[in-house]
Backbone atoms as SQL, in Angstrom:
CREATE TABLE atoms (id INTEGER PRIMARY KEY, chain TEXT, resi INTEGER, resn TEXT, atom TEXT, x REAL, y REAL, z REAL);
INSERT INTO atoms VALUES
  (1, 'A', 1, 'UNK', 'N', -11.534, -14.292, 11.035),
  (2, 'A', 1, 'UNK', 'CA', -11.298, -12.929, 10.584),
  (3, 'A', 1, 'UNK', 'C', -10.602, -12.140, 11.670),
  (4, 'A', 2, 'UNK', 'N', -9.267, -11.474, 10.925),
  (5, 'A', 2, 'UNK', 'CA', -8.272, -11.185, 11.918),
  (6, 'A', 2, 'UNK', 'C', -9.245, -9.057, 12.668),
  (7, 'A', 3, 'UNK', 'N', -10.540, -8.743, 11.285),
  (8, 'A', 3, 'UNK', 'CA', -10.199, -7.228, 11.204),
  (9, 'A', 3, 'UNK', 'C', -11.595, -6.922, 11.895),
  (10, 'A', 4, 'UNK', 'N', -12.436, -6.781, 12.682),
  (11, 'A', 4, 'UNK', 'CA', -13.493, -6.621, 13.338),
  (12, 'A', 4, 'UNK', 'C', -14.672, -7.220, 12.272),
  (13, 'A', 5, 'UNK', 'N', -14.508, -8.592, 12.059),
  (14, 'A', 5, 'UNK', 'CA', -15.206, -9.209, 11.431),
  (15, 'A', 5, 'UNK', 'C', -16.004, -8.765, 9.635),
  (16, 'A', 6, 'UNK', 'N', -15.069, -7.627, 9.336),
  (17, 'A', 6, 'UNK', 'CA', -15.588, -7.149, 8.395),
  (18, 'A', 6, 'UNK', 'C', -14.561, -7.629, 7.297),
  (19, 'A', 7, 'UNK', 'N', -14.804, -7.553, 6.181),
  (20, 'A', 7, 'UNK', 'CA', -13.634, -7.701, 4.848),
  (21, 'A', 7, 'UNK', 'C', -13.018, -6.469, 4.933),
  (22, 'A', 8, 'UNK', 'N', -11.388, -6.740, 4.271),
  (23, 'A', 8, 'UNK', 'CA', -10.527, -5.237, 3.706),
  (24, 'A', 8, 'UNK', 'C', -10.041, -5.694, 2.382),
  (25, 'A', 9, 'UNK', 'N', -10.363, -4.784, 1.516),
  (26, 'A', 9, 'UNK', 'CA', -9.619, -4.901, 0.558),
  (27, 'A', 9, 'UNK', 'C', -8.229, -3.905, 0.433),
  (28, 'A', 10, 'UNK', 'N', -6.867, -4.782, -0.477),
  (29, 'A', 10, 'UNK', 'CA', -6.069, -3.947, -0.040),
  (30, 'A', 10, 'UNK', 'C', -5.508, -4.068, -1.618),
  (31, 'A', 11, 'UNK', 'N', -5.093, -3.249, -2.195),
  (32, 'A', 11, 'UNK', 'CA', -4.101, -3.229, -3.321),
  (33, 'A', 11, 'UNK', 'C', -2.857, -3.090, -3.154),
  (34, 'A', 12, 'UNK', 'N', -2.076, -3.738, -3.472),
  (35, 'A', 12, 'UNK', 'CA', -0.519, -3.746, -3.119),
  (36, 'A', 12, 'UNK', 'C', 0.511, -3.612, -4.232),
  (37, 'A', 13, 'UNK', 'N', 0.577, -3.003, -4.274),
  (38, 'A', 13, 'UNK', 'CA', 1.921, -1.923, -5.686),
  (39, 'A', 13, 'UNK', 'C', 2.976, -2.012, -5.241),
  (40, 'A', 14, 'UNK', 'N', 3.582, -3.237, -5.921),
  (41, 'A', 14, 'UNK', 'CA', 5.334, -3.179, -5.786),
  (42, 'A', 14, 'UNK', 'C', 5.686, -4.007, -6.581),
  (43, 'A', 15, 'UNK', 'N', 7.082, -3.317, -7.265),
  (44, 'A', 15, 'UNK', 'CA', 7.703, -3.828, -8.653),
  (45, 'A', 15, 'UNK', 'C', 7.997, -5.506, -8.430),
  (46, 'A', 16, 'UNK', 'N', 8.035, -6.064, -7.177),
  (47, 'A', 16, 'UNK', 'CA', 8.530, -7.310, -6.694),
  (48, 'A', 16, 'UNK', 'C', 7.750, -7.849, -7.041),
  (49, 'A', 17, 'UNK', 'N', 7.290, -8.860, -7.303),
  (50, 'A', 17, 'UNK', 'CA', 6.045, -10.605, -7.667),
  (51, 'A', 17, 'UNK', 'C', 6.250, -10.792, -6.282),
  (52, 'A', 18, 'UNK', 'N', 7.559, -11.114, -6.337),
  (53, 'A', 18, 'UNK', 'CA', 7.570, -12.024, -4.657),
  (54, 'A', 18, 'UNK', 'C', 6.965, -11.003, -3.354),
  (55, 'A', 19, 'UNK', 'N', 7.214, -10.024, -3.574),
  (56, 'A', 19, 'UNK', 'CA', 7.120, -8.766, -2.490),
  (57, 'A', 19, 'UNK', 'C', 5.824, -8.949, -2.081),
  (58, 'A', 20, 'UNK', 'N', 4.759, -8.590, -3.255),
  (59, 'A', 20, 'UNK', 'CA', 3.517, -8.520, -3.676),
  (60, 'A', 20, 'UNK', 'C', 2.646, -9.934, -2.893),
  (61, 'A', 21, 'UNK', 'N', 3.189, -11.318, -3.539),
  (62, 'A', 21, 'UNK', 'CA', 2.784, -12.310, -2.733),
  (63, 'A', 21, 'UNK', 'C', 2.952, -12.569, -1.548),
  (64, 'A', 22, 'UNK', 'N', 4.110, -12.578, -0.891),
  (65, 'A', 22, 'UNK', 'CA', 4.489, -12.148, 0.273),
  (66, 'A', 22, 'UNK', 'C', 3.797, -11.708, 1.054),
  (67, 'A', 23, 'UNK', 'N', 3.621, -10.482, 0.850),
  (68, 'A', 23, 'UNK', 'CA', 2.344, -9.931, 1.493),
  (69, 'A', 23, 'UNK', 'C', 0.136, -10.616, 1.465),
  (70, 'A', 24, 'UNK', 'N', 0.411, -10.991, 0.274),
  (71, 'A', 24, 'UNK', 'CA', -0.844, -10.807, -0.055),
  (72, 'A', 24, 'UNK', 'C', -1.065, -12.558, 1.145),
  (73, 'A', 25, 'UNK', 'N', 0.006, -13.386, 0.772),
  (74, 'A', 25, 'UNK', 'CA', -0.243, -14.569, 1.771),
  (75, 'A', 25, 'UNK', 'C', 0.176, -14.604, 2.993),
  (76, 'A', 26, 'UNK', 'N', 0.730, -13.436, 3.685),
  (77, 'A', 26, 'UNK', 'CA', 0.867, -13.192, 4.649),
  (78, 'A', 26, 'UNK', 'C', -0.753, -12.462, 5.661),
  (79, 'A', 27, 'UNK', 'N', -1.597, -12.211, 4.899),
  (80, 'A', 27, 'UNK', 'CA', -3.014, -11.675, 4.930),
  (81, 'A', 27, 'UNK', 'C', -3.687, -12.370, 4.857),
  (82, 'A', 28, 'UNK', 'N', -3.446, -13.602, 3.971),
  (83, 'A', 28, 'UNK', 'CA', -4.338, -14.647, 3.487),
  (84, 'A', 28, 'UNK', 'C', -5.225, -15.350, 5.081),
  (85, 'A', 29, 'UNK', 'N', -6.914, -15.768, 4.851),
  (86, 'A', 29, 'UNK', 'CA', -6.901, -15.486, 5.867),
  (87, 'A', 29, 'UNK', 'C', -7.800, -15.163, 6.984),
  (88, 'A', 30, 'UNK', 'N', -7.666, -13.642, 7.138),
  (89, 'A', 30, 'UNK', 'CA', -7.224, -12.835, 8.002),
  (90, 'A', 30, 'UNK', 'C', -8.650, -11.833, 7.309),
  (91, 'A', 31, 'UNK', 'N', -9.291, -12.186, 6.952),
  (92, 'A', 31, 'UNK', 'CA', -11.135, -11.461, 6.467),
  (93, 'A', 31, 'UNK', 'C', -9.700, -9.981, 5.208),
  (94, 'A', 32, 'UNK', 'N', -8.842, -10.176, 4.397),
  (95, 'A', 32, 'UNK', 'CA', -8.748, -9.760, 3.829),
  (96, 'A', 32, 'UNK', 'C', -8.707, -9.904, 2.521),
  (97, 'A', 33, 'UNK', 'N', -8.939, -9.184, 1.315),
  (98, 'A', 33, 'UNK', 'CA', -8.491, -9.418, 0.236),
  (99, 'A', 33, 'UNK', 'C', -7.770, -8.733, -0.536),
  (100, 'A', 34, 'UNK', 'N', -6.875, -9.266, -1.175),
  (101, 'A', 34, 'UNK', 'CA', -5.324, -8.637, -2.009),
  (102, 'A', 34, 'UNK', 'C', -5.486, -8.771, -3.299),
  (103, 'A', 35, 'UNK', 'N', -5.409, -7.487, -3.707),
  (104, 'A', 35, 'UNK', 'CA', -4.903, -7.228, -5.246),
  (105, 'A', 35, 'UNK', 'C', -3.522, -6.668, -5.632),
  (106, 'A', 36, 'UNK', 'N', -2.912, -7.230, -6.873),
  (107, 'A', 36, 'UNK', 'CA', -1.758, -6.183, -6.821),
  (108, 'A', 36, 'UNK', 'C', -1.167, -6.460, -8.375),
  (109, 'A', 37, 'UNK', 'N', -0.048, -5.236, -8.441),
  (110, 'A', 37, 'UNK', 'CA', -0.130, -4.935, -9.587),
  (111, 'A', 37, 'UNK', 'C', 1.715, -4.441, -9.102),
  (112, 'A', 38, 'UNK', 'N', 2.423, -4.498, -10.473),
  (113, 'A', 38, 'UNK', 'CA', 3.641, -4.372, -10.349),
  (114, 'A', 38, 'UNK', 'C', 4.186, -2.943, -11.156),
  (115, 'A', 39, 'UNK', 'N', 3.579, -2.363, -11.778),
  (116, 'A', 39, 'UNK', 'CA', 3.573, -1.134, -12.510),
  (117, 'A', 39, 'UNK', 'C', 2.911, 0.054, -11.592),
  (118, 'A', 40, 'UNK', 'N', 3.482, 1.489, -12.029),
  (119, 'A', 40, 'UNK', 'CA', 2.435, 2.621, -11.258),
  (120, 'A', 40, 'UNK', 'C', 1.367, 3.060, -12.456),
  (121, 'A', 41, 'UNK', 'N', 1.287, 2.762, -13.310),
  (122, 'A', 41, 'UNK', 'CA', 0.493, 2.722, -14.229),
  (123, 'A', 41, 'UNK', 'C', -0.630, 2.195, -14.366),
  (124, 'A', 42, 'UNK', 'N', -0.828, 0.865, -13.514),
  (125, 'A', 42, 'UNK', 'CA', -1.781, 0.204, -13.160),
  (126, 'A', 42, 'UNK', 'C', -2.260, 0.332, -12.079),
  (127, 'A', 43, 'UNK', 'N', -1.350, 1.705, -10.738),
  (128, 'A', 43, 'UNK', 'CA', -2.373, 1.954, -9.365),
  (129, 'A', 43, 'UNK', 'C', -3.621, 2.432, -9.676),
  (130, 'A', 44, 'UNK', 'N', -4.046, 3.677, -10.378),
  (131, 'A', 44, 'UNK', 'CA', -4.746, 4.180, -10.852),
  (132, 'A', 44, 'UNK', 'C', -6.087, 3.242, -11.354),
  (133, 'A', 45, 'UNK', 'N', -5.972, 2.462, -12.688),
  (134, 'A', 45, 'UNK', 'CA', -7.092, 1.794, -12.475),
  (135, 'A', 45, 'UNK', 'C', -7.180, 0.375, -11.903),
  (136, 'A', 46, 'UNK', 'N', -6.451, -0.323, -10.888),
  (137, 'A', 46, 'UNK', 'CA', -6.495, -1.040, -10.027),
  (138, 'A', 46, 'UNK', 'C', -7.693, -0.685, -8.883),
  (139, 'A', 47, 'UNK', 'N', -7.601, 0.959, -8.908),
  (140, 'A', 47, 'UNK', 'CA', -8.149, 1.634, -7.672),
  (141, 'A', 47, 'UNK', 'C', -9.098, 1.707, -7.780),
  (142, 'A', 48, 'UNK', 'N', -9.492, 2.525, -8.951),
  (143, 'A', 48, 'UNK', 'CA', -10.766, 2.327, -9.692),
  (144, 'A', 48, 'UNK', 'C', -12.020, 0.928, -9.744),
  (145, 'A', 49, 'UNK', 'N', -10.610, -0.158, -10.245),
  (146, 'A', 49, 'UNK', 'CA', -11.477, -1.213, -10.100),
  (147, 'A', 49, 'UNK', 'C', -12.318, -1.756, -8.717),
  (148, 'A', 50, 'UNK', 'N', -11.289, -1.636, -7.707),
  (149, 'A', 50, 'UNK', 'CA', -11.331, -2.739, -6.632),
  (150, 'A', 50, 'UNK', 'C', -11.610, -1.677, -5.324),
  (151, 'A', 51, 'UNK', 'N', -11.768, -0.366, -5.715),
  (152, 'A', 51, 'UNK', 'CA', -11.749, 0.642, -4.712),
  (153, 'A', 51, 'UNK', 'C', -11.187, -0.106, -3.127),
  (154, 'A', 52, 'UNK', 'N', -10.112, -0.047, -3.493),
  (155, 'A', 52, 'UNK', 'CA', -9.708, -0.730, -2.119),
  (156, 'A', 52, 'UNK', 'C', -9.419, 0.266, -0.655),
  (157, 'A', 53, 'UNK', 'N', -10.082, -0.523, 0.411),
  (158, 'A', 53, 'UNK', 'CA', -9.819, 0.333, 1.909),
  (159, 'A', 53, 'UNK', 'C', -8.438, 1.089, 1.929),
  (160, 'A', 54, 'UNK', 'N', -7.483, -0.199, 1.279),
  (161, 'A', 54, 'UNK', 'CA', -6.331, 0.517, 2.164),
  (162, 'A', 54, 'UNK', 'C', -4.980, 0.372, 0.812),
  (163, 'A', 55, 'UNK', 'N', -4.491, 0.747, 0.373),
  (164, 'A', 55, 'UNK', 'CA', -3.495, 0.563, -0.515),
  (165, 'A', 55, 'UNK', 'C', -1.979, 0.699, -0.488),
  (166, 'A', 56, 'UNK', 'N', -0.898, -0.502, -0.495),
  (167, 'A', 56, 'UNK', 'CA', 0.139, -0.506, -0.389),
  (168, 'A', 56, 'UNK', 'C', 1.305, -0.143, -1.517),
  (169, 'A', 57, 'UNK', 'N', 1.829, 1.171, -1.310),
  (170, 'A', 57, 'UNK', 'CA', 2.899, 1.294, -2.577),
  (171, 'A', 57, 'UNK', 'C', 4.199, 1.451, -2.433),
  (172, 'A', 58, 'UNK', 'N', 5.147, 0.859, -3.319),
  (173, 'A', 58, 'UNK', 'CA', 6.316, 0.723, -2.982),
  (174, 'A', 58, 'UNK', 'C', 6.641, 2.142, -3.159),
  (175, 'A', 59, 'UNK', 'N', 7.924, 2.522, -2.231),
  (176, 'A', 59, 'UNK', 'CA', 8.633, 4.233, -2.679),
  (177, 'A', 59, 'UNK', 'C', 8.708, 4.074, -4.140),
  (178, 'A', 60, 'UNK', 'N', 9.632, 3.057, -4.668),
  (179, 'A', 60, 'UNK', 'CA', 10.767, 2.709, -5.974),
  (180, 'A', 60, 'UNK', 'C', 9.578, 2.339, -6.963),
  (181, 'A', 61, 'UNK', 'N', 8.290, 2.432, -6.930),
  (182, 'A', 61, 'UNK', 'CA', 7.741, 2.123, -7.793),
  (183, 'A', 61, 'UNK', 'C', 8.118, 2.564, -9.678),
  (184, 'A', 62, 'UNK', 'N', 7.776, 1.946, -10.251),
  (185, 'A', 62, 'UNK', 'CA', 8.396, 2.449, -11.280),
  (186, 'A', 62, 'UNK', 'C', 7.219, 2.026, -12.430),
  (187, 'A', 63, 'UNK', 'N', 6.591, 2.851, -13.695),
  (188, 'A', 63, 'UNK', 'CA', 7.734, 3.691, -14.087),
  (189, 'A', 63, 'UNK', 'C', 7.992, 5.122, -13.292),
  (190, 'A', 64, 'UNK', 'N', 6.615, 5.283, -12.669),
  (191, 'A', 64, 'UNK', 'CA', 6.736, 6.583, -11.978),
  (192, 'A', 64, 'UNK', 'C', 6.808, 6.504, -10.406),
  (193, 'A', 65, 'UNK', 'N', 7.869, 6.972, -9.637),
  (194, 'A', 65, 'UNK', 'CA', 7.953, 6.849, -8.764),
  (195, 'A', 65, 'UNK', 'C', 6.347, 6.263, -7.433),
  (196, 'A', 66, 'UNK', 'N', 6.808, 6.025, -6.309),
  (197, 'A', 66, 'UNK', 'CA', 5.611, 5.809, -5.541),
  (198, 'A', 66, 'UNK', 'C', 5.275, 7.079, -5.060),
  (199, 'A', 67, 'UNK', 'N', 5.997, 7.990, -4.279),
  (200, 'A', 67, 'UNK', 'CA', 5.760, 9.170, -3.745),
  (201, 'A', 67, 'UNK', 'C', 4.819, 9.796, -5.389),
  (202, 'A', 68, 'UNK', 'N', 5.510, 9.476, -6.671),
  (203, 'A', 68, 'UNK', 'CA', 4.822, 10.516, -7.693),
  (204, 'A', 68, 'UNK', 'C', 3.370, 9.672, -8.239),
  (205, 'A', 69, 'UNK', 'N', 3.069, 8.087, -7.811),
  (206, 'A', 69, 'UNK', 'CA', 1.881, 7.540, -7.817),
  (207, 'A', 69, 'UNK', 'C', 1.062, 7.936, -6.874),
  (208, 'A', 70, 'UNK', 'N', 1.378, 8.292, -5.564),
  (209, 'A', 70, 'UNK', 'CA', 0.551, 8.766, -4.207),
  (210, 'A', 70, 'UNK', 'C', 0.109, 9.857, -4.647),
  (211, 'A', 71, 'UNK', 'N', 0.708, 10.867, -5.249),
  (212, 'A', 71, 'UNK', 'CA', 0.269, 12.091, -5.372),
  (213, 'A', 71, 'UNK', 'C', -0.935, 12.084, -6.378),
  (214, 'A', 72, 'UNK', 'N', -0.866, 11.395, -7.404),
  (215, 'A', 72, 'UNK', 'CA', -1.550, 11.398, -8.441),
  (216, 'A', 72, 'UNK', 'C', -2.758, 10.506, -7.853),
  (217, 'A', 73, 'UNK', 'N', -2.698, 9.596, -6.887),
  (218, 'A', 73, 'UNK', 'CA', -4.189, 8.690, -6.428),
  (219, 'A', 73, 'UNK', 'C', -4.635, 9.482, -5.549),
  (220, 'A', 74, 'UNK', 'N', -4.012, 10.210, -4.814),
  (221, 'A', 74, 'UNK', 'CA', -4.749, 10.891, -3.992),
  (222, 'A', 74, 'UNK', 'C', -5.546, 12.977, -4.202),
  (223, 'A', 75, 'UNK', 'N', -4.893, 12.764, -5.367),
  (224, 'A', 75, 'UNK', 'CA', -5.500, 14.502, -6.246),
  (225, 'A', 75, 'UNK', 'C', -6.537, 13.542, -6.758),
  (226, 'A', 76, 'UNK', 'N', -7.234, 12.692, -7.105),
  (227, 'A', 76, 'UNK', 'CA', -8.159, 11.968, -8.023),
  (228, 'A', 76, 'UNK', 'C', -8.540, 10.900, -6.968),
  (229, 'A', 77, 'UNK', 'N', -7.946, 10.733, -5.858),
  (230, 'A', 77, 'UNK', 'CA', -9.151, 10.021, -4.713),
  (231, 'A', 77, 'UNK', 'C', -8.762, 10.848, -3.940),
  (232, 'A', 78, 'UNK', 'N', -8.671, 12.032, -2.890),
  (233, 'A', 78, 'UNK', 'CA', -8.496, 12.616, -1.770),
  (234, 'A', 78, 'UNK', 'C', -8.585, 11.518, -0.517),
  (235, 'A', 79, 'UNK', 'N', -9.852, 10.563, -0.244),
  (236, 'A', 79, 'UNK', 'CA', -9.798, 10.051, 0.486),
  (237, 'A', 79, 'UNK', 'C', -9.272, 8.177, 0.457),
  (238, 'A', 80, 'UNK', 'N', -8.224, 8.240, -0.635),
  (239, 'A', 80, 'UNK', 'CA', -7.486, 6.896, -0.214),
  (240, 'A', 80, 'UNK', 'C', -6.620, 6.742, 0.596),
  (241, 'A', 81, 'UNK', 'N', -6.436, 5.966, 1.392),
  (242, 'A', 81, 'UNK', 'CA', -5.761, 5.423, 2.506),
  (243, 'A', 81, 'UNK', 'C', -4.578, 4.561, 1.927),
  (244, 'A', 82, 'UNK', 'N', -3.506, 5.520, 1.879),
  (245, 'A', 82, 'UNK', 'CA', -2.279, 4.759, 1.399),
  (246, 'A', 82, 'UNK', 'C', -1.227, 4.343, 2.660),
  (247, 'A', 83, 'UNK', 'N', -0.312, 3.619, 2.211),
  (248, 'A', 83, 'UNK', 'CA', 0.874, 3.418, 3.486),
  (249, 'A', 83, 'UNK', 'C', 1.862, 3.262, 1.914),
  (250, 'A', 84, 'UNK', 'N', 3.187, 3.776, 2.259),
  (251, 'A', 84, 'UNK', 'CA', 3.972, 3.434, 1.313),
  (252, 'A', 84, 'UNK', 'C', 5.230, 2.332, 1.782),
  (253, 'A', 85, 'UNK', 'N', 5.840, 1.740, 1.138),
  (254, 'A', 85, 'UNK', 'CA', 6.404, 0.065, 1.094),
  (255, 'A', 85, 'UNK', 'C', 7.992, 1.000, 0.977),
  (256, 'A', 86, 'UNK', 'N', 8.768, 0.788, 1.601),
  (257, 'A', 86, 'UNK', 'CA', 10.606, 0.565, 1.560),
  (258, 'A', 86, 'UNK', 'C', 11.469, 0.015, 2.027),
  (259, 'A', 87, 'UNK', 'N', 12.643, -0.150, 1.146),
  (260, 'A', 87, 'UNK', 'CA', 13.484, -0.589, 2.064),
  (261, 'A', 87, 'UNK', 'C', 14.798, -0.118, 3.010),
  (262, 'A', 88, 'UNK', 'N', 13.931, 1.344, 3.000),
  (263, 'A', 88, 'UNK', 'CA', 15.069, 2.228, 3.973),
  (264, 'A', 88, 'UNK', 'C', 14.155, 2.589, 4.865),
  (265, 'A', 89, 'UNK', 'N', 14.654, 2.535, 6.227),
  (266, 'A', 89, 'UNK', 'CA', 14.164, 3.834, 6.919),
  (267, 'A', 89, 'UNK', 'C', 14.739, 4.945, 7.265),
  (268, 'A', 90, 'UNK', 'N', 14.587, 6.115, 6.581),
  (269, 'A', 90, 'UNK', 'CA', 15.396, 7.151, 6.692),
  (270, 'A', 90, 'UNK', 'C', 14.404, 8.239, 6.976),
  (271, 'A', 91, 'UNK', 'N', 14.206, 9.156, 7.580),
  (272, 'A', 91, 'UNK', 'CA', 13.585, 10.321, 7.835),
  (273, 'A', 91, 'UNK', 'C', 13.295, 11.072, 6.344),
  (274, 'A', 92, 'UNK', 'N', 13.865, 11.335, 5.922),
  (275, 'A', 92, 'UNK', 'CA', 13.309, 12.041, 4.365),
  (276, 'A', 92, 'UNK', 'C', 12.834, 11.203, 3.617),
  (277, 'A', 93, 'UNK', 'N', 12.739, 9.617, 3.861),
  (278, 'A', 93, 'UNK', 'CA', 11.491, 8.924, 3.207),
  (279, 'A', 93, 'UNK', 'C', 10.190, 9.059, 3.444),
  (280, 'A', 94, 'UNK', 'N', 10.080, 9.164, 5.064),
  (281, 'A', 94, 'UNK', 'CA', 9.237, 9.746, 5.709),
  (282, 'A', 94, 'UNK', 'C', 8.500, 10.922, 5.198),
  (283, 'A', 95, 'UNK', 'N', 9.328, 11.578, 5.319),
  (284, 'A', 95, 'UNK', 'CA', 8.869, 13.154, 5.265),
  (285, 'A', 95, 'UNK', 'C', 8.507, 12.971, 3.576),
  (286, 'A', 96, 'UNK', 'N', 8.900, 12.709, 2.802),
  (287, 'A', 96, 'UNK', 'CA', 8.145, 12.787, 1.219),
  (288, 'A', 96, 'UNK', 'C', 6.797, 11.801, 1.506),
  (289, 'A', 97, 'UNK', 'N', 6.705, 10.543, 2.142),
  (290, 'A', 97, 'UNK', 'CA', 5.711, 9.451, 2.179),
  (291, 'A', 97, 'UNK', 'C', 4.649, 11.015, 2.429),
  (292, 'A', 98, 'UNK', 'N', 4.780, 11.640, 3.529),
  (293, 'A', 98, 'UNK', 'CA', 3.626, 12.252, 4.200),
  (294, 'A', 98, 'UNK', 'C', 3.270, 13.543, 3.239),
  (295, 'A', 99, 'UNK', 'N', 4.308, 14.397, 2.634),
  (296, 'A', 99, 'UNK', 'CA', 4.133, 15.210, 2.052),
  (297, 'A', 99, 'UNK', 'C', 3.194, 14.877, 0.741),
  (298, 'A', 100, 'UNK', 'N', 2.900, 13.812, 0.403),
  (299, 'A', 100, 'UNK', 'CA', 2.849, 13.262, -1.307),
  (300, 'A', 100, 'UNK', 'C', 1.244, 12.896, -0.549),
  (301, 'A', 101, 'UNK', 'N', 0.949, 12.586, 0.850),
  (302, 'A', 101, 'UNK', 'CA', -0.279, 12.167, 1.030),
  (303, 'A', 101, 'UNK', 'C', -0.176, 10.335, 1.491),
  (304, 'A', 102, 'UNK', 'N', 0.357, 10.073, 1.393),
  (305, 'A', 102, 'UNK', 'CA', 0.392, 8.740, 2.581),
  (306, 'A', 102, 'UNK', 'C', -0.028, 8.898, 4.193),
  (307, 'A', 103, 'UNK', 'N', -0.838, 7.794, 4.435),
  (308, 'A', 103, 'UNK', 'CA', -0.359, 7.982, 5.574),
  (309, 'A', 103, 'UNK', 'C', 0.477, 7.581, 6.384),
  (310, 'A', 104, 'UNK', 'N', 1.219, 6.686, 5.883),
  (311, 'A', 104, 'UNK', 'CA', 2.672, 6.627, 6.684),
  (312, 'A', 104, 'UNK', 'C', 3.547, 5.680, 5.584),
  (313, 'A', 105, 'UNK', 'N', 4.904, 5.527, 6.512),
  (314, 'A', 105, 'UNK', 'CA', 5.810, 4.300, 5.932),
  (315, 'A', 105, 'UNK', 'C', 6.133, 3.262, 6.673),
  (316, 'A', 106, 'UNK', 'N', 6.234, 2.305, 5.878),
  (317, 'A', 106, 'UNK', 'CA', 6.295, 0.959, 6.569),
  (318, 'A', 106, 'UNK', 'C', 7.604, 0.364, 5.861),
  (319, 'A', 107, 'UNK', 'N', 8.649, -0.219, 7.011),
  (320, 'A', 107, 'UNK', 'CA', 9.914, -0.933, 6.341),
  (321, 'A', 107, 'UNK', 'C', 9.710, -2.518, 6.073),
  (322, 'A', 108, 'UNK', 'N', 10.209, -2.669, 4.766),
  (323, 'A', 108, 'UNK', 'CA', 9.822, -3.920, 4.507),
  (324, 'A', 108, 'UNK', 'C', 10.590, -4.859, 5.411),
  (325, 'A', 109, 'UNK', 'N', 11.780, -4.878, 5.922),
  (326, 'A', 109, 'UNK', 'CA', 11.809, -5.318, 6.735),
  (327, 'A', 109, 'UNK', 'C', 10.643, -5.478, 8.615),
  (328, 'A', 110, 'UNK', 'N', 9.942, -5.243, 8.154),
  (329, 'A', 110, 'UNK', 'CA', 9.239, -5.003, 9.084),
  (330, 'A', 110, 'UNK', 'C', 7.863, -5.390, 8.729),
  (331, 'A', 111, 'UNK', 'N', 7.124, -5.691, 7.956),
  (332, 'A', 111, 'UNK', 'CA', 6.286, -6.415, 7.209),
  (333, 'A', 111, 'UNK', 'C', 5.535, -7.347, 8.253),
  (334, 'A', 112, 'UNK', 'N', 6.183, -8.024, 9.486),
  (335, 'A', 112, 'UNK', 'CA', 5.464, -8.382, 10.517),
  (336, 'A', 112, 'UNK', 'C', 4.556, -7.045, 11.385),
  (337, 'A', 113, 'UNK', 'N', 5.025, -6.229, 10.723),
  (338, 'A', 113, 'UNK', 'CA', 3.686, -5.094, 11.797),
  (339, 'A', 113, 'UNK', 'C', 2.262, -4.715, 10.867),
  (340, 'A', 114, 'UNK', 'N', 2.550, -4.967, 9.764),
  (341, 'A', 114, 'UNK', 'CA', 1.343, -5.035, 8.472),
  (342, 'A', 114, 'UNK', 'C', -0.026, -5.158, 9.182),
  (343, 'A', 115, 'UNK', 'N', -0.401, -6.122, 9.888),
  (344, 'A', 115, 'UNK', 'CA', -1.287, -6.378, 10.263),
  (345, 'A', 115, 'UNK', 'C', -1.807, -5.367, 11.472),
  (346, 'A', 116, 'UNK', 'N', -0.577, -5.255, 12.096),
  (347, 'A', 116, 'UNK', 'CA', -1.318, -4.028, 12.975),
  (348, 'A', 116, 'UNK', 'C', -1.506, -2.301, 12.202),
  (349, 'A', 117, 'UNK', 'N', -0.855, -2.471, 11.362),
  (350, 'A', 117, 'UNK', 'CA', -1.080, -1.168, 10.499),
  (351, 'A', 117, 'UNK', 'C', -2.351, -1.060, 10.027),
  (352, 'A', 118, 'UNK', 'N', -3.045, -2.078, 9.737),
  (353, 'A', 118, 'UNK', 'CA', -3.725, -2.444, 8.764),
  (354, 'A', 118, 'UNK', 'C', -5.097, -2.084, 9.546),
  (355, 'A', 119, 'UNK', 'N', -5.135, -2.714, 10.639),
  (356, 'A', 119, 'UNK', 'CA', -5.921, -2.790, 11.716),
  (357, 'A', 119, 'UNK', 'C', -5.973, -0.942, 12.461),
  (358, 'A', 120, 'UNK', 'N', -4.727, -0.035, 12.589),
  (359, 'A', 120, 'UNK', 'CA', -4.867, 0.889, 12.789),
  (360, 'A', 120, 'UNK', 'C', -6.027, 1.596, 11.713),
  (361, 'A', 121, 'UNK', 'N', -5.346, 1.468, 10.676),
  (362, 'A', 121, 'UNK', 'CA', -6.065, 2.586, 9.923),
  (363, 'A', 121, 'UNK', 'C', -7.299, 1.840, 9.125),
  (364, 'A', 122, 'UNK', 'N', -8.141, 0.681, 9.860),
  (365, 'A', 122, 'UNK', 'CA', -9.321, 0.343, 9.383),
  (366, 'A', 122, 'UNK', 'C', -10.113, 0.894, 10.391);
């Protein structure tokens, strides 16, 4: 166990299959466990179900945006722990990730720092 010997559960929201696995066996592991779902329609009761520690959402989520899924999990969980998923890094991705209630952004190119993210905000 990669996380102070405890389990994390993580939900991972992105329109990709591959994205989604990617990640989830990149964790595999590592005292975590991965759920995920390819719709923003399904963050909501994904969250519900699996009340997960930490939850990954793509910006581009669709049908409703990720920034407009963050907003909506976090008015109806205040205290979920989101990071949002892109493939830009641009400063006004940023700045909406944080405004909407994330706590940060992560470039998918960059997907090797996951684990220390993960580890920050456990």
């Amino acid at each position: 166990m990669l996380f102070n010997n405890s389990e994390i559960t993580i939900l991972i929201a992105d329109t990709s299959t591959r994205v989604c696995d990617y990640i989830a066996q990149s964790l595999a592991g590592s005292g975590v466990v991965t759920h995920t779902c390819n719709s923003s329609s399904d963050v909501i009761p994904m969250y519900e179900k699996h009340l997960p520690d930490i939850v990954l959402i793509e910006l581009r989520l669709s049908p409703e945006s990720g920034i407009e899924t963050t907003k909506a999990l976090k008015a109806r969980y205040p205290n979920a722990r989101i990071v949002m998923l892109t493939s830009h890094n641009e400063t006004e991705y940023r700045s909406s990730a944080r405004e909407a209630g994330a706590a940060g952004l992560l470039v998918k190119d960059h997907l090797v720092d996951l684990h220390t993210v993960i580890a920050v905000m456990h």
